[in-house]
C-alpha positions as CSV (number, residue, x, y, z in Angstrom):
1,X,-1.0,63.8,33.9
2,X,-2.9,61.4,36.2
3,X,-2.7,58.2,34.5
4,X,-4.9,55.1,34.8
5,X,-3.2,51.7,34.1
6,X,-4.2,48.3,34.0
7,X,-2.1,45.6,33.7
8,X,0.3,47.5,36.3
9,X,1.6,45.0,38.2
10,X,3.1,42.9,35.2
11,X,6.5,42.6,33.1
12,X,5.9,46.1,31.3
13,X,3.2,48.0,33.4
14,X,5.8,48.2,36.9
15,X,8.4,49.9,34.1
16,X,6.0,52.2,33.1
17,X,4.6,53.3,36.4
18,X,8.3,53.3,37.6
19,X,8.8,56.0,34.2
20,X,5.9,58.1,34.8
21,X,6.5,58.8,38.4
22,X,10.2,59.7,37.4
23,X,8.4,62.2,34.7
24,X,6.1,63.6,37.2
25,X,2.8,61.8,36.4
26,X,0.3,60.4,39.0
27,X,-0.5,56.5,37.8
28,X,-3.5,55.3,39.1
29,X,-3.8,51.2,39.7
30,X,-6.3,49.5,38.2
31,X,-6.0,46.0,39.8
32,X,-7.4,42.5,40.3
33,X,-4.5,42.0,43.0
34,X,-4.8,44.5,45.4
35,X,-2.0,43.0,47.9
36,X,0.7,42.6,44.9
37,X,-0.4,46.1,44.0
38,X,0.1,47.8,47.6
39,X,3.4,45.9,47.9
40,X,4.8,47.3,44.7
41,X,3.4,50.5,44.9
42,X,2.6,51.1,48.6
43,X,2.2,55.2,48.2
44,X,0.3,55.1,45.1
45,X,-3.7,55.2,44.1
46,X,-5.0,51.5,44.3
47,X,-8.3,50.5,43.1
48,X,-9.1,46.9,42.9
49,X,-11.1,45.9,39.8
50,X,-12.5,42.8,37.8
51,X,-11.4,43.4,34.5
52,X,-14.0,41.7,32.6
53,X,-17.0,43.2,35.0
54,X,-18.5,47.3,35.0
55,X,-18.6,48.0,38.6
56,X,-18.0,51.2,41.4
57,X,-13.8,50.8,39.8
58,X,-15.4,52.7,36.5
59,X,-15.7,56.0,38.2
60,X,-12.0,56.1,38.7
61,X,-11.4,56.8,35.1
62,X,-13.4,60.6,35.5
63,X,-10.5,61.7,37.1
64,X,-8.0,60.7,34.5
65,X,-6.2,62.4,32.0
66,X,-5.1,58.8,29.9
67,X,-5.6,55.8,30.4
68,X,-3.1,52.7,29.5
69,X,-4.7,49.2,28.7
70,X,-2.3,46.7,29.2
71,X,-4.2,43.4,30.8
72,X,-4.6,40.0,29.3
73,X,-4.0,36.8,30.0
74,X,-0.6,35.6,29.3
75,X,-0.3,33.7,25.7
76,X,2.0,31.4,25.6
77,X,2.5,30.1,29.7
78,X,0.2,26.8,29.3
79,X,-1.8,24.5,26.7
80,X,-4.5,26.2,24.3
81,X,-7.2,24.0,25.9
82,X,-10.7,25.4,24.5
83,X,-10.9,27.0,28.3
84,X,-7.4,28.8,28.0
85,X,-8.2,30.3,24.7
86,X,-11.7,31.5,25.7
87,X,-9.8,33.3,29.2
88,X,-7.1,34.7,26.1
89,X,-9.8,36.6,24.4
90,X,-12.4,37.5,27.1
91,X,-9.5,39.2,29.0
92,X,-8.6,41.4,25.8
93,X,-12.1,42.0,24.3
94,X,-14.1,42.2,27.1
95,X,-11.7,44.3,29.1
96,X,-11.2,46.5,27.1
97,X,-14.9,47.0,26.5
98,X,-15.6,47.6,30.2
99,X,-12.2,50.3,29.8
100,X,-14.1,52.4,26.5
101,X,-17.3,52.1,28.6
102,X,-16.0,53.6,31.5
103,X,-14.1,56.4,29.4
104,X,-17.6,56.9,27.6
105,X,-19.5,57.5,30.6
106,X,-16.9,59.5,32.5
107,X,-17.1,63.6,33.3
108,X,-14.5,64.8,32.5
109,X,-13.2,62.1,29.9
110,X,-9.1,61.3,29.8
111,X,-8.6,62.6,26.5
112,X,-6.3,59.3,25.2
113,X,-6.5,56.0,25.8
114,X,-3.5,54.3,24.8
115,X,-4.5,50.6,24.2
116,X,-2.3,47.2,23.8
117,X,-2.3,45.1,21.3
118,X,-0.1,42.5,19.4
119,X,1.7,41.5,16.4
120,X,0.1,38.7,16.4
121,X,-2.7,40.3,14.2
122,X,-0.6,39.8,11.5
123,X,-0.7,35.9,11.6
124,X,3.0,34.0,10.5
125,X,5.0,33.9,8.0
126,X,9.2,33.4,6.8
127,X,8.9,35.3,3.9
128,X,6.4,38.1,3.9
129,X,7.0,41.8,6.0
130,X,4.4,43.7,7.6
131,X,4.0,47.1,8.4
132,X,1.2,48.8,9.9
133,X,-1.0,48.9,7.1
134,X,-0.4,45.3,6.2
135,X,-3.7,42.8,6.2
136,X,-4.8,40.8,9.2
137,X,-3.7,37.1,9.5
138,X,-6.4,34.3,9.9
139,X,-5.2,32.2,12.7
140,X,-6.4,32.2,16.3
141,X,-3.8,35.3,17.4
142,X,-4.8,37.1,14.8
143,X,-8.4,36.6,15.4
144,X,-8.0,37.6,18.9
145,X,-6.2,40.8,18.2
146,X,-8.8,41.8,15.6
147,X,-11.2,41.8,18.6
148,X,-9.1,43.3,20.7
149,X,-8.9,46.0,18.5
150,X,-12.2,46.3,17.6
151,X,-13.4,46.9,21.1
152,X,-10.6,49.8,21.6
153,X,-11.7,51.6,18.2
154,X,-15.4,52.2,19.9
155,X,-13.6,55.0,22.2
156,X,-13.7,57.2,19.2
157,X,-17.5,57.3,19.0
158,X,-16.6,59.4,22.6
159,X,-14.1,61.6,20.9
160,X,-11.2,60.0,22.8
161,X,-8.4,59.7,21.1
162,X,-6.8,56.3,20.7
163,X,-3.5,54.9,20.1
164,X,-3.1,50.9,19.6
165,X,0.5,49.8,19.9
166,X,1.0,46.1,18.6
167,X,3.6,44.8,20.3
168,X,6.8,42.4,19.5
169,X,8.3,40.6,21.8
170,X,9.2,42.4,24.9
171,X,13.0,42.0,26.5
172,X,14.3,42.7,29.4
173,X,15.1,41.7,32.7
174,X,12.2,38.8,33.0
175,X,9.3,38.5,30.2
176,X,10.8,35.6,27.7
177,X,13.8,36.6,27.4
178,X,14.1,34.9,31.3
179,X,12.5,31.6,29.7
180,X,15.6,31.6,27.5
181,X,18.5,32.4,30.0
182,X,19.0,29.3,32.1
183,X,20.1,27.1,29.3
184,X,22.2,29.2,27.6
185,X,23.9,29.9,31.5
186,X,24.4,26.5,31.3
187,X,26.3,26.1,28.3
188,X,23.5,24.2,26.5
189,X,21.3,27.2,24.7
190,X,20.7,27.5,20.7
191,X,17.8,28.4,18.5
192,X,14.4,27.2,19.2
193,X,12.5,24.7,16.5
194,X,14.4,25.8,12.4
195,X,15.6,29.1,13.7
196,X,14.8,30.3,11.0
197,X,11.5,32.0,12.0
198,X,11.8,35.8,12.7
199,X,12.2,37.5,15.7
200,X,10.5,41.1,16.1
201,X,11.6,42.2,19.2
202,X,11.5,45.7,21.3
203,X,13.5,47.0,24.8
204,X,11.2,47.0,27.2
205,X,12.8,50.5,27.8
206,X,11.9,51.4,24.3
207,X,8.3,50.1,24.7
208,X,7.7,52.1,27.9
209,X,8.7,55.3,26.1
210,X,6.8,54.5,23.5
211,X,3.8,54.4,25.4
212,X,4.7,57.5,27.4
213,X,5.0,59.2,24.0
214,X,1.6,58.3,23.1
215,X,-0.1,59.8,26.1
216,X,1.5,63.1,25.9
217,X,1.5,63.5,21.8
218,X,-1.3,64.6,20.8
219,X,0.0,63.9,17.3
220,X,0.2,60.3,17.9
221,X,-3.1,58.4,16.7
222,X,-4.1,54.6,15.4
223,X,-1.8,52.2,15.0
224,X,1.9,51.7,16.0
225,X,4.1,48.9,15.6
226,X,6.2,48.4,19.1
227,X,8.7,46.9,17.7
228,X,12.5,47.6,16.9
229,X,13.1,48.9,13.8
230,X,15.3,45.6,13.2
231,X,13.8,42.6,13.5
232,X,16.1,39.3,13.2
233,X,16.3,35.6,12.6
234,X,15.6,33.3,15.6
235,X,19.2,32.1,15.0
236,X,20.7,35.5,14.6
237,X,18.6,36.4,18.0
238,X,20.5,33.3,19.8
239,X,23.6,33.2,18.7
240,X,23.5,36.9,19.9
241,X,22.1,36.5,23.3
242,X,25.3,33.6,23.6
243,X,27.9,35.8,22.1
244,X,27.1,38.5,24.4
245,X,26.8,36.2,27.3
246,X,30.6,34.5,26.4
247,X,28.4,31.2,25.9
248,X,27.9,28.7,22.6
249,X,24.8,28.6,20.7
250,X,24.8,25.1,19.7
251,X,22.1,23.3,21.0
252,X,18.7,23.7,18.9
253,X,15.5,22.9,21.3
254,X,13.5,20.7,18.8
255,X,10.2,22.1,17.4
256,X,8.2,18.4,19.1
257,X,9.5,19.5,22.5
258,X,7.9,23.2,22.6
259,X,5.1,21.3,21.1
260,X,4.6,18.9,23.4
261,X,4.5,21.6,26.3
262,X,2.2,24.2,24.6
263,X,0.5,22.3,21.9
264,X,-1.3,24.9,19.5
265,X,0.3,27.4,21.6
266,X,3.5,26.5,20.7
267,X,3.8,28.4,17.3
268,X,3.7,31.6,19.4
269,X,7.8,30.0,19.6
270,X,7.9,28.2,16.2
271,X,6.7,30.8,13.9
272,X,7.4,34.5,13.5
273,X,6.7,37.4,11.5
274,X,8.9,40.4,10.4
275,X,7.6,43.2,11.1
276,X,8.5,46.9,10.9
277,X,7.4,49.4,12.6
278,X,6.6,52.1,9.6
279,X,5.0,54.7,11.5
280,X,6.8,54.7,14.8
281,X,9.6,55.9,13.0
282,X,8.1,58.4,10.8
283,X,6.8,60.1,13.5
284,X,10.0,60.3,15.2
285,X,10.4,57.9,17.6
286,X,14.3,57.3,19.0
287,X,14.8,54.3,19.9
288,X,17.6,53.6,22.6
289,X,18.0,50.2,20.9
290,X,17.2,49.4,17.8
291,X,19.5,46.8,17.0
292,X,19.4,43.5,19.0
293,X,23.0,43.5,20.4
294,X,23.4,46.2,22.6
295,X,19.3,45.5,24.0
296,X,20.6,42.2,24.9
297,X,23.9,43.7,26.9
298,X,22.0,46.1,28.4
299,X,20.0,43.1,30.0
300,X,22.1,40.5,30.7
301,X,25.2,42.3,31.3
């Protein structure tokens, strides 16, 4: 398959082109940084693209089997100024817009477009579990994933099929799991704000196969849960991460510190949700790791 991706050059998308070249697919880069792109991919189709604009990069997509949606803004990096939030959701909703109008207009069309999304579109919560089915939340994330997905749903009108894939949080080798190293290194990690929040968490390895599947299953459609099948406690999740590194978990980072760098941002960190992912497992998907101990050896070891 000849793939389009955007988002290619980030934490997940340079796993996944890495995959599908190893599978025998031909990515295609959709990117904003052309330079970054050539450097990581230097024999690879490159075309530079604004993300929130249509524009000459649209006629790409006519000569693609699939195309993967991956870009947005990164959440929780900086503050949740009124500016930072706007760039949060014009990145999702309007980029994915300009992708379904480009798939709409393109002869031939890819027949899939496998499309991010979050599980943040469940909003929070210590005590409630959410599968695929469950309700939207109410807060800002949840908003913005709502929109998200609403713009990715219009591809159907062009008889595309579409498969969202709400991710957890993503480990591996950078991402946040990176964010959470240093301290621990240092013998000074433990469990950020109660701990008691939960953690729904996937291998990036896992998510990349998961995304492969959905290109090339034709049985694959709507909405997935990318996340392991065994979601834990942000205490459980650290006192892992230190056991497996031969280092204590002792140290909680209070909930006013993350606060005070990321401000509403901050219960991206503080608050969780557990969430299972129902379908992806009654279709069949094998994980490699589904349980948090050996995804965090794999990593760090």
């Amino acid at each position: 398959m000849k793939i389009a991706i955007t988002g290619a050059t980030g934490f997940i998308g340079s796993r996944l082109v890495k995959r599908l070249l190893e599978k025998g697919h031909q990515p295609l880069i959709l990117t904003r940084n052309r330079a970054k792109a050539t450097r990581l991919f230097p024999n690879l189709e490159i075309v530079g693209y604004t993300p929130t604009e249509s524009g000459a990069w649209q006629d790409a997509i006519a000569s693609c089997d699939g195309v993967v949606n991956l870009a947005g803004e990164p959440i929780g990096e900086n503050r949740w100024t009124p500016e930072r939030k706007q760039a949060i959701l014009n990145s999702r909703q309007l980029g994915t817009r300009q992708i379904v109008d480009a798939i709409a207009k393109a002869q031939p069309k890819p027949s899939v477009l496998v499309n991010a999304s979050a599980i943040g579109y469940y909003g929070t919560s210590e005590t409630a579990t959410y599968t695929e089915t469950s309700p939207p939340g109410d807060d800002f994330l949840a908003q913005v994933c709502q929109d998200w997905e609403a713009e990715a749903e219009k591809v159907k009108d062009a008889d595309v099929r579409l498969v969202i894939l709400r991710f957890g949080i993503v480990l591996g080798d950078g991402g946040a799991l990176a964010k959470m190293l240093p301290p621990f290194k240092l013998f000074a990690g433990g469990p950020i704000g109660s701990g008691r929040q939960w953690f729904s968490w996937i291998h990036r390895d896992d998510l990349v196969n998961l995304i492969i599947d959905a290109l090339t299953r034709n049985d694959m459609e709507g909405v997935f849960n990318a996340t392991a099948p065994n979601p834990v406690r942000m205490s459980e999740f650290c006192q892992t991460l230190g056991d497996v590194l031969n280092r204590p978990s002792w140290l909680p980072v209070p909930s006013i510190a993350i606060e005070a760098l990321l401000g509403e941002g901050a219960k991206v960190v503080l608050e969780g949700q557990n969430v299972l992912p129902k379908r992806t497992t009654s279709c069949g998907f094998n994980y490699r790791y589904p349980t948090v101990k050996p995804a965090l050896a794999d990593i760090v070891t």
